[in-house]
N, C-alpha and C positions, 0 to 999 in steps of 0.2 A: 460373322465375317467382319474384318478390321476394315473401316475407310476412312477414304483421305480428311486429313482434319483440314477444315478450313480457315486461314486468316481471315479473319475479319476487316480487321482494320487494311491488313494493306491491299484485299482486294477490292474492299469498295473504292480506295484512292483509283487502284487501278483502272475498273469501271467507269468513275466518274467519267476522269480523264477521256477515258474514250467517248462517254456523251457528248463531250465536247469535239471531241476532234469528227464525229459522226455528225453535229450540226453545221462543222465548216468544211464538209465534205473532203474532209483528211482522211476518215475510214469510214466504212457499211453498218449498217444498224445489222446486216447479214453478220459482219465480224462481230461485234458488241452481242450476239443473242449467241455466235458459237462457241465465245470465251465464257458464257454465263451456262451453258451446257455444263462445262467443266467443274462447276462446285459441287454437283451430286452424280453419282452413280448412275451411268445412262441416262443422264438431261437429256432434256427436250423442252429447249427452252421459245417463247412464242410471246406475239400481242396481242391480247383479245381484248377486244369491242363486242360487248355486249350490251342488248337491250331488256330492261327490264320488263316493263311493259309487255311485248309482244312474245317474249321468253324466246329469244334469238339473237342468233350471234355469229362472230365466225374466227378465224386466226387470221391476223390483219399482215403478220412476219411471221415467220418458224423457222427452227433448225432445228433436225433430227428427225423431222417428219415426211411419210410420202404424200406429195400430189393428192392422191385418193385420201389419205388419211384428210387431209385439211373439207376435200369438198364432204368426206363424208360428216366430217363437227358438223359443216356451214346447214348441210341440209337437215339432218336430223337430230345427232347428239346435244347438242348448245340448246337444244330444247328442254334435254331432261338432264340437261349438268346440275346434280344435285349439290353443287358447291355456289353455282350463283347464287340462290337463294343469302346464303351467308353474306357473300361479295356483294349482295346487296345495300348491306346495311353494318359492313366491318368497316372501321374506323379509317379514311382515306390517308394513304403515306405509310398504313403498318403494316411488313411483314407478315406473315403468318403461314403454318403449315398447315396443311388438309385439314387434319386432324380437329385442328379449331372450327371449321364449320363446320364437321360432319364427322362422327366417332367411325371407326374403322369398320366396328361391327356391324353398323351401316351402311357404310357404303358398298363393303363386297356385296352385299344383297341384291345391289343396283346394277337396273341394265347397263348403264353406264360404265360400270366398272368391268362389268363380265364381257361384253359386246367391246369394247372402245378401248379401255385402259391397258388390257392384258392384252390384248389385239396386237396397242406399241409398245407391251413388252415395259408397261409402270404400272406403281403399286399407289402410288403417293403424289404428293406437290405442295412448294411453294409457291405465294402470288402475295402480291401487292396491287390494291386497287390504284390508279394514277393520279386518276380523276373521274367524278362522278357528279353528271349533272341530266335535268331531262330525263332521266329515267335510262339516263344511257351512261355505262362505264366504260373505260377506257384501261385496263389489267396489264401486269406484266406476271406470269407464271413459269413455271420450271417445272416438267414432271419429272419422274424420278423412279428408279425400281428400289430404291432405298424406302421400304413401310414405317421406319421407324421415323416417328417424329422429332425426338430428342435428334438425331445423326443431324434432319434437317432442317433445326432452329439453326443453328448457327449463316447457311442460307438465305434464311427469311429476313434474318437480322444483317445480311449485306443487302436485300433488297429494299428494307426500311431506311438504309443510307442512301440508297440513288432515289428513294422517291422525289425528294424536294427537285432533283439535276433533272429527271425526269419529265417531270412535270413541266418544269420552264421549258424542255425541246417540246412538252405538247401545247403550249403557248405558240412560242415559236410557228412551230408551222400550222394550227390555228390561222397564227393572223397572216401567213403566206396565202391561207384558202380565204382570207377573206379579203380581194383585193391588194395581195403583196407579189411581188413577183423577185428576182435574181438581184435587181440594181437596187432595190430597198432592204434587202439583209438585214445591213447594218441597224436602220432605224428599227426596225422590228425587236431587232433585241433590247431596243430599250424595255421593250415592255415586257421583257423575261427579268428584268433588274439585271442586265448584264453589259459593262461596259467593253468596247473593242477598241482597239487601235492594232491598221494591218500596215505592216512596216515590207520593205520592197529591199530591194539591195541597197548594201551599205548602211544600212537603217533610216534610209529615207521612209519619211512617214508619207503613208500612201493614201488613206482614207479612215475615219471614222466615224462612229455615231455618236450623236451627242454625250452619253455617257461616259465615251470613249474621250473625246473632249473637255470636260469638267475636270476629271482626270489628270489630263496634259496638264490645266491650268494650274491645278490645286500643285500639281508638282511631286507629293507624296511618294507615289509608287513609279508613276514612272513620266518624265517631261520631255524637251527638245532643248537641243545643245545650241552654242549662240552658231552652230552652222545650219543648224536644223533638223537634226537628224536625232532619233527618239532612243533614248535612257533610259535603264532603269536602276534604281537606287540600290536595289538589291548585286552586290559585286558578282555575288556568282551567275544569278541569271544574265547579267549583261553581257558576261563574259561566254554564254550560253549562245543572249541573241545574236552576239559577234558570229558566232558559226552557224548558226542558223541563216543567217541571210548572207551567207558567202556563196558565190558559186561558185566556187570548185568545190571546198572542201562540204563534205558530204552533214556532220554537225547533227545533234539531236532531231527526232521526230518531236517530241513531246517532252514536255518538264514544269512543274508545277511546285509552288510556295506556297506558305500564311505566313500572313503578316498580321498583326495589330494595328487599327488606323481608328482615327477621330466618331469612324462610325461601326466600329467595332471588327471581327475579323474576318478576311479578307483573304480569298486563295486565289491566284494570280498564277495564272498557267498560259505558258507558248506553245504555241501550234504552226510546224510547220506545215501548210496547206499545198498538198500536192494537184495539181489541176491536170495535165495531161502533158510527157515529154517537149512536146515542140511548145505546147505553151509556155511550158518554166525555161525553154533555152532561148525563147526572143521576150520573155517576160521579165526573166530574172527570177529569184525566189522572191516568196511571199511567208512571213508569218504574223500570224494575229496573237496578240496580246488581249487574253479574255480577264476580263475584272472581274471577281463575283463577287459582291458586298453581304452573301448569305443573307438577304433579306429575311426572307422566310421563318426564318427563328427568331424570339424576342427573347431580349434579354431580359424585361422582367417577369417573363416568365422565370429564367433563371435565379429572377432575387426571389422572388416565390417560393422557388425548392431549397434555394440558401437559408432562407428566414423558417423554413416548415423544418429543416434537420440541423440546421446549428451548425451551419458550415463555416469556416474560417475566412477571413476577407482573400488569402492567396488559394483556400480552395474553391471560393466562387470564380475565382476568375480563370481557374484549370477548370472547372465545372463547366463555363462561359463557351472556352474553346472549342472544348471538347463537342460541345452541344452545336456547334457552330458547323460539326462535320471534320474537325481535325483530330490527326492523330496524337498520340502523349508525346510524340518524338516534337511536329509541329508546331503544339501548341508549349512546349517546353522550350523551343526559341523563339516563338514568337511573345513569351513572357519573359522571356532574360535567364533562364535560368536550367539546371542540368537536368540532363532527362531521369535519371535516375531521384532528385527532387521532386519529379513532379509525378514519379509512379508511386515514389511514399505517398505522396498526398494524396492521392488516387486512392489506396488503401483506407487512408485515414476516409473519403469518402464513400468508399464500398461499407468500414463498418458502421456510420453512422447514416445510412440513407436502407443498408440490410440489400443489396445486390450485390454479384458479385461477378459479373460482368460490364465491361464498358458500353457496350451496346445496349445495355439494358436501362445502365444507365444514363445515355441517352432518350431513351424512349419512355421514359419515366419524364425527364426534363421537357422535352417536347410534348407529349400531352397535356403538363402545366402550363407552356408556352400558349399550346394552341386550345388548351379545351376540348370537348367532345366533339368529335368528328361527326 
């Protein structure tokens, strides 16, 4: 049976983006899990919190699942999911399908699989661990009736792109549970490395958090006009924010750049924040301007894989991008130059690094970044 091929690349843009627009209460992490259904055959895609230690667990969000399905993981299955075991100790931020912790011929064996799996009607899964700490994880997973693991790398390898986005919303609300509440937002996202500036109508700047601030200062990406009202360098998004915070006209949900900046690359995404009718009609609109400075990645990990395969100085720096989370289209303006340049080079660096995917070749860059997970 033929199934649907998945982009890679432009679905994880598209996910990302929604990470974001889900932390500033633009859309549902309900939405974000029923659009992550959709890359494999009969998804069913969920959170799981699991403990190691006491071999328990449960599904924290789902879609595709019943009610009974969830209490019956919490109460008994999460005990003998012979996949923890694995997600105990698989590499935190990578992808991966079933397969990799547990051979097929294996698993049908299991209660698990005969009781649980085939129950909702799947054979398989991807998951990515988020975060793991205490003996406690924190997963994102997709089951699937698709068994064949090749169909669902290419899956696993859009989940190895939202870990870093990820990760930072479980920061995020973290530090909401630890003494944050509504009117501290802003500050909290400092500590995901994410700058804000929420602009109101007319693009009066409305409020930010410090990172959000430095920002305005530096002037780069985006500042305050001598009337005071907030900019941004890039012509087209400005010309984006203009309808975004107009009230009448209706103007993008969502839109997202990279850029190149003094501390490397930099994806810069508006968010129209929908709050509730009568609010936006005596409020006016609101959008925030989210900074990501990709923290997360290190670029010399980058010179590391540059120096280890003989990379060119313009393909370290599409190497750079790339690794950063942007696409070839992306990362080919935000280096000056045509897209179709920078997929030769891309080649030129598939055959001397021997991959032959972009995602892979990220994930190769990123373990030299970060080292053994």
């Amino acid at each position: 049976m033929a199934y649907h091929v998945v982009d890679v690349e432009r679905t994880t843009d598209h996910l990302v983006d929604l990470i974001y627009a889900c932390l500033l209460g633009e859309a549902t992490w309900q939405r974000f899990l029923d659009e992550l259904n959709s890359l494999l055959p009969g998804g069913k895609s969920l959170f799981l919190l699991h403990d190691t230690v006491r071999h328990k667990g449960s599904f924290s969000l789902a879609s595709g699942l019943r009610e009974d399905d969830l209490v019956a993981y919490s109460q008994h299955y999460s005990r003998i999911n012979p996949w923890m075991k694995g997600a105990a100790i698989r590499p935190v931020g990578f992808g991966v399908v079933s397969d990799q912790m547990l051979g097929r011929a294996d698993l049908v064996q299991t209660e698990y699989y005969c009781d649980f799996l085939r129950h909702v009607d799947c054979e398989a899964a991807v998951g990515v661990t988020i975060t793991r700490e205490n003996g406690r994880l924190f997963a994102l997973s997709t089951l699937t009736a698709n068994p064949d693991p090749d169909d669902n790398m290419a899956a696993a390898k859009v989940l190895t792109g939202l870990s870093p986005h990820l990760h930072k919303a479980f920061r995020f609300y973290r530090g909401q549970t630890q003494g944050g509440n509504a009117e501290n937002q802003m500050t909290i996202l400092d500590h995901a490395d994410i700058g804000v500036v929420l602009v109101g109508e007319e693009g009066v700047l409305r409020r930010t958090n410090s990172l959000g601030e430095r920002h305005l200062a530096a002037g780069e990406l985006v500042g305050l006009s001598p009337i005071g009202r907030v900019t941004l360098r890039d012509k087209t998004a400005q010309a984006l924010l203009r309808e975004m915070v107009d009230g009448i006209a209706a103007g993008p949900r969502l839109h997202s750049y990279v850029v190149t900046t003094p501390q490397g690359l930099t994806k810069v995404t508006l968010a129209k924040i929908y709050r509730d009718a009568l609010t936006d009609f005596f409020g006016g609109p609101a959008v925030a301007i989210i900074i990501d400075t990709a923290s997360w990645y290190s670029s010399a990990g980058t010179a590391s894989f540059a120096h280890r395969f003989k990379l060119t100085p313009a393909e370290l720096k599409l190497a750079d991008a790339l690794g950063r989370g942007a696409s070839v289209r992306e990362a080919a303006g935000s280096l000056g130059i045509a897209e179709g340049t920078a997929r030769q080079q891309l080649k030129s660096i598939f055959r001397k690094t021997g991959v032959s995917r972009q995602s892979e070749l990220v994930i190769c860059m990123h373990s030299l970044s970060t080292g053994p997970a």
